[in-house]
C-alpha positions as CSV (number, residue, x, y, z in Angstrom):
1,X,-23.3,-5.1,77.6
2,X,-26.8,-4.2,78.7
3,X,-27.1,-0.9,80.1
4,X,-27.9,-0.7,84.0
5,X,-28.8,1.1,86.5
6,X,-26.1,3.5,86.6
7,X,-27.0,4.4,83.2
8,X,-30.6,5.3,83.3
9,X,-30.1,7.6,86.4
10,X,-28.1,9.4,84.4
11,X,-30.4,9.7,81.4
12,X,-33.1,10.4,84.1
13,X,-31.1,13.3,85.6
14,X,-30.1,14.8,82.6
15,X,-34.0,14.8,81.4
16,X,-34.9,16.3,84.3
17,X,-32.2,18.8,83.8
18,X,-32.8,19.7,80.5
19,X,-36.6,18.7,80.3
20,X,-36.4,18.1,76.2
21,X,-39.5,17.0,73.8
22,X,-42.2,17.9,76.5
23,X,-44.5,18.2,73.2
24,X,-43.2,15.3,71.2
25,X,-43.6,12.9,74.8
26,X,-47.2,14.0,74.8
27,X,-47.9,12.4,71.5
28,X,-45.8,9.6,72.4
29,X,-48.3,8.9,75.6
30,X,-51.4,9.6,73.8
31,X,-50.5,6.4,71.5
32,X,-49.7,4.3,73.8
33,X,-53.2,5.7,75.8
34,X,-54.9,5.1,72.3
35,X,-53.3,1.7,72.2
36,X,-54.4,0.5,75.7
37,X,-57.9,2.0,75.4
38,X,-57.8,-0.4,71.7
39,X,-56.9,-3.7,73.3
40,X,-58.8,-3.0,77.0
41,X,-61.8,-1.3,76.4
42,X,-63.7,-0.3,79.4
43,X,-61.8,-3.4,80.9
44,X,-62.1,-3.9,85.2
45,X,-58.6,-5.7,86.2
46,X,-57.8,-6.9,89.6
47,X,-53.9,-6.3,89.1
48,X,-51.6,-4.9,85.8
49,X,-48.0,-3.8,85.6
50,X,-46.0,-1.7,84.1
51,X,-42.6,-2.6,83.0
52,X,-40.6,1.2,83.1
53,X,-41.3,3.9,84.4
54,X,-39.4,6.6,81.8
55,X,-42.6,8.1,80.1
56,X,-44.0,8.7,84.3
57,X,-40.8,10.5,85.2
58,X,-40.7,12.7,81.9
59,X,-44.6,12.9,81.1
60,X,-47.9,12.0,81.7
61,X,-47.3,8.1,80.4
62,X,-50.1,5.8,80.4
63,X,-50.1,5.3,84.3
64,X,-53.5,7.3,85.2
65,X,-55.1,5.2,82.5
66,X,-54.2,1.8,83.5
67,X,-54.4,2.7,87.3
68,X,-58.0,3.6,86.3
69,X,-58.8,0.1,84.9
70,X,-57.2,-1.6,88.0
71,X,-57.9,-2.3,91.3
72,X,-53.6,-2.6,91.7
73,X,-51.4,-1.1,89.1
74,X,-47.5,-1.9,90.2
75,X,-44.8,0.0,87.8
76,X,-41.0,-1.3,87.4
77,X,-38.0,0.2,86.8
78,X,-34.7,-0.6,87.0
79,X,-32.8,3.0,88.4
80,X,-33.7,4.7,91.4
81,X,-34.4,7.9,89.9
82,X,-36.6,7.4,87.3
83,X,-38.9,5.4,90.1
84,X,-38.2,8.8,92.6
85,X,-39.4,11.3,89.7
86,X,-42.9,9.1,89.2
87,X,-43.4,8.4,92.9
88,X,-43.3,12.3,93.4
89,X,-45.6,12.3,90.3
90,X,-48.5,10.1,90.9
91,X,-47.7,9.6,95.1
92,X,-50.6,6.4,95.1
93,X,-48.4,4.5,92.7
94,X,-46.5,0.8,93.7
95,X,-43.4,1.3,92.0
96,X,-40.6,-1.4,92.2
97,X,-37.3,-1.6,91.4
98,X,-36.7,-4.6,89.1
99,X,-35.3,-5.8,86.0
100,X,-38.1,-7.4,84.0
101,X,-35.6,-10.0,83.2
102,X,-36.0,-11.2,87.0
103,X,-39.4,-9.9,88.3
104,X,-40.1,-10.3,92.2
105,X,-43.2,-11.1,91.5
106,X,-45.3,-14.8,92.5
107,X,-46.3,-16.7,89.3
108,X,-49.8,-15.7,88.3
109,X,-49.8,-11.4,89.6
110,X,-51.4,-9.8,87.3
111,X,-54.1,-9.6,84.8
112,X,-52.2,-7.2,82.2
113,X,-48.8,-6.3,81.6
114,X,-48.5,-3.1,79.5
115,X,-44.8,-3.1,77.9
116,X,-43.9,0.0,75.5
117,X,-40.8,0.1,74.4
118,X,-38.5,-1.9,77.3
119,X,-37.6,-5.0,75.9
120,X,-35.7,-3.1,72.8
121,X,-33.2,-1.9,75.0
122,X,-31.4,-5.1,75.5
123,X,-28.3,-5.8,73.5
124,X,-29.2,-9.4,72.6
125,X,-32.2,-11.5,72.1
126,X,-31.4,-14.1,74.3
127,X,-32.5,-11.0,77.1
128,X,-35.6,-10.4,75.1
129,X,-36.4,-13.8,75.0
130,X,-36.0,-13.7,78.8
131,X,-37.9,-11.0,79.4
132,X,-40.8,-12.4,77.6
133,X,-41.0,-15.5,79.7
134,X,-40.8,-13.4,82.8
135,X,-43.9,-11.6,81.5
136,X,-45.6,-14.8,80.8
137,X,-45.1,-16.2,84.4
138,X,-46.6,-13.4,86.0
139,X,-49.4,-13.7,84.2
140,X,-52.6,-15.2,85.2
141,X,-54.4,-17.6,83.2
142,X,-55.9,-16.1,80.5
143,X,-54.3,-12.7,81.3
144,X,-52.6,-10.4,78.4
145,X,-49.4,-9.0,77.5
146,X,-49.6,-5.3,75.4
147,X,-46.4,-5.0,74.1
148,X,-44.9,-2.6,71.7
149,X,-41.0,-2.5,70.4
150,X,-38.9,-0.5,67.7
151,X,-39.9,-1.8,64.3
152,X,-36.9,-3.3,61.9
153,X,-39.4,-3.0,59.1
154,X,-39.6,0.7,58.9
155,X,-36.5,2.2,57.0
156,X,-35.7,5.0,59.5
157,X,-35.0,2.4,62.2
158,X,-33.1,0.0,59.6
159,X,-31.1,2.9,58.8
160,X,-30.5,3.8,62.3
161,X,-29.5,0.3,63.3
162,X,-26.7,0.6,60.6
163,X,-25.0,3.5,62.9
164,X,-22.9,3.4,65.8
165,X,-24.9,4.2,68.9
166,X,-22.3,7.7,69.2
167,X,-23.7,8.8,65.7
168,X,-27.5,7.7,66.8
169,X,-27.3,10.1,69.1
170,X,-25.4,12.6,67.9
171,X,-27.8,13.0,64.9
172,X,-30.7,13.2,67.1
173,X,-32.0,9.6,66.0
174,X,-32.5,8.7,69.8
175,X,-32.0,10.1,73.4
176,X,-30.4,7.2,74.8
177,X,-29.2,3.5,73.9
178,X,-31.6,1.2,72.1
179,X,-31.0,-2.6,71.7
180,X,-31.8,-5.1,69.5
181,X,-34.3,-5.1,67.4
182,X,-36.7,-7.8,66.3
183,X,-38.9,-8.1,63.7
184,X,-43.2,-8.8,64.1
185,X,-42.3,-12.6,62.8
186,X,-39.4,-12.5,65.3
187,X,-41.6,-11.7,67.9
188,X,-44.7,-13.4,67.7
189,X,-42.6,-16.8,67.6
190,X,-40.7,-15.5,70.9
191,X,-44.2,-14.8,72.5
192,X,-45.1,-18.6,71.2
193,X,-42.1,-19.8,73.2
194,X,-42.8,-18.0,76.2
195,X,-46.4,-19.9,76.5
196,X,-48.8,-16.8,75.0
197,X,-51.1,-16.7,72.1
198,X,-50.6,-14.0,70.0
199,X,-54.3,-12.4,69.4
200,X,-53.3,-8.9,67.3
201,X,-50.5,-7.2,65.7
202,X,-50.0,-3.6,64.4
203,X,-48.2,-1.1,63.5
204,X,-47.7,2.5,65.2
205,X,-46.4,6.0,65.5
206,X,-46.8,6.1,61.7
207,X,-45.4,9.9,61.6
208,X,-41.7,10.9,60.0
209,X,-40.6,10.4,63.6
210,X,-36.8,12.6,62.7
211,X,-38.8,15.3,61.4
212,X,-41.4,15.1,63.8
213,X,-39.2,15.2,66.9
214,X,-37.2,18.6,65.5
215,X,-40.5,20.0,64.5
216,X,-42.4,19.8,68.0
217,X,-39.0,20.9,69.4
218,X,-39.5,24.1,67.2
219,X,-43.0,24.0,67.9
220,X,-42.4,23.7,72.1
221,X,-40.2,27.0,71.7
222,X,-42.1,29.0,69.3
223,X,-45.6,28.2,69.1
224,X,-49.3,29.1,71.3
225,X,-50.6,26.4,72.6
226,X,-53.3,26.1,70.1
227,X,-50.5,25.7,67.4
228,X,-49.1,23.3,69.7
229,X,-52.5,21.4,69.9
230,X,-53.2,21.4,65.9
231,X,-49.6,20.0,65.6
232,X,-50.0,17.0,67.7
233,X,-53.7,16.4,66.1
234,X,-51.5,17.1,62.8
235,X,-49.1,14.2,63.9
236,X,-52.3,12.3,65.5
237,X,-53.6,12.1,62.0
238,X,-50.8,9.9,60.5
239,X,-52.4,7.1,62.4
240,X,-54.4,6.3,59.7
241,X,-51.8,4.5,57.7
242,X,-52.2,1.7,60.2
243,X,-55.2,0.7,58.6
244,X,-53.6,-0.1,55.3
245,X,-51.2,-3.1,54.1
246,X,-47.9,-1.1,54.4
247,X,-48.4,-0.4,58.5
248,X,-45.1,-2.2,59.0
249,X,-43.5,-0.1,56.5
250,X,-44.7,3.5,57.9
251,X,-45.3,2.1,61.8
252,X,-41.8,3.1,63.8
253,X,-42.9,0.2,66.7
254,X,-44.9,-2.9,66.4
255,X,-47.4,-3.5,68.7
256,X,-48.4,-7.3,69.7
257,X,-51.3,-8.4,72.0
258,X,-51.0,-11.9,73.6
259,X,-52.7,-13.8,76.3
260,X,-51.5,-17.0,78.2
261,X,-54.2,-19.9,77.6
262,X,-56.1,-21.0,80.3
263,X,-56.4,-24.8,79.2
């Protein structure tokens, strides 16, 4: 079963508690930020959402950035505490509690919806394919969807998927339950389905991402800040792989950038 609410509170708390991977979230932001500054360049929006809220409660996220390209930026979650801790955070922020599976939102709200990582957290594919249609009927015509989800193609997530969520965690794979995952092919017919036009797909977060997390954890304990800042340009550089053929390979989320037709 989908996780709900309940859930993600206490995933929210417990970050809060423990405040874990403050360096490894800060290169986790700054490729999304690199992502949306890719695919909107210097772009003026009347409205874009947000579809969670987790990176704003535990980091920076991406919110100043699209909030900047906006005249409204709205930001969903689905627990109470998450949207609390990035309220407090960034006080001028609409933030709604919502499943993206049922948005309250009129057909036609928004100009861009930015999606990292939300949709793999379902269980089943039926969900995602639910979400995604959600997404497309709050778009405007000729709006876009930015969306970015665990990759199947890269062998750390296939050989995560093969373990029990208990020993995913236990190992350190992930922080918290991950869904079903679906490969760019997968995807860019569910996007199809949902009424959008897939413009570009990619590849990111090309870094060893096991290694990487227990290294900036070392790093966040033991290093100056200027050894914290050559680490994340360090982990910045493995970026480059996206340009070559084997960016599905390497990339530990796909990233896909649709837009609904207007005609």
């Amino acid at each position: 079963m989908t996780h709900g609410e309940e859930y993600w509170d206490s995933v929210a708390q417990d970050w809060q508690r423990r405040r874990p991977q403050a360096l490894w979230r800060r290169h986790c932001d700054a490729l999304h930020a690199s992502l949306v500054q890719r695919w909107l360049p210097n772009r003026s929006l009347r409205s874009v959402l947000k579809t969670d809220l987790f990176d704003e409660a535990v980091g920076e996220g991406v919110w100043p950035l699209l909030a900047s390209r906006a005249e409204e930026a709205v930001g969903i979650d689905i627990s109470p505490v998450i949207l609390e801790a990035a309220r407090r955070k960034y006080p001028s922020m609409r933030a709604v509690r919502a499943d993206v599976r049922r948005l309250p939102f009129p057909d036609g709200s928004f100009d861009v919806v930015f999606s990292n990582s939300t949709l793999d957290h379902f269980e089943s594919r039926q969900d995602i394919l639910v979400a995604m249609r959600e997404l497309s009927r709050t778009l405007r015509l000729g709006g876009q969807l930015l969306l970015t989800m665990d990759n199947p193609a890269n062998p750390a997530v296939w050989v995560r998927n093969l373990l029990p969520g208990r020993w995913q965690r236990r190992l350190g794979l992930v922080p918290y339950s991950v869904g079903a995952t679906c490969g760019r092919r997968w995807l860019e017919r569910g996007l199809r389905q949902a009424g959008l036009e897939v413009l570009e797909a990619t590849a990111i977060m090309h870094c060893p991402r096991v290694l990487a997390v227990a290294a900036a954890e070392w790093m966040e304990r033991r290093c100056s800040p200027q050894g914290k800042e050559r680490f994340l340009r360090l982990l910045g550089a493995f970026e480059r792989l996206g340009g070559f053929w084997t960016r599905y390979a390497t990339g530990y989320f796909v990233a896909l950038k649709a837009a609904k037709p207007e005609a």
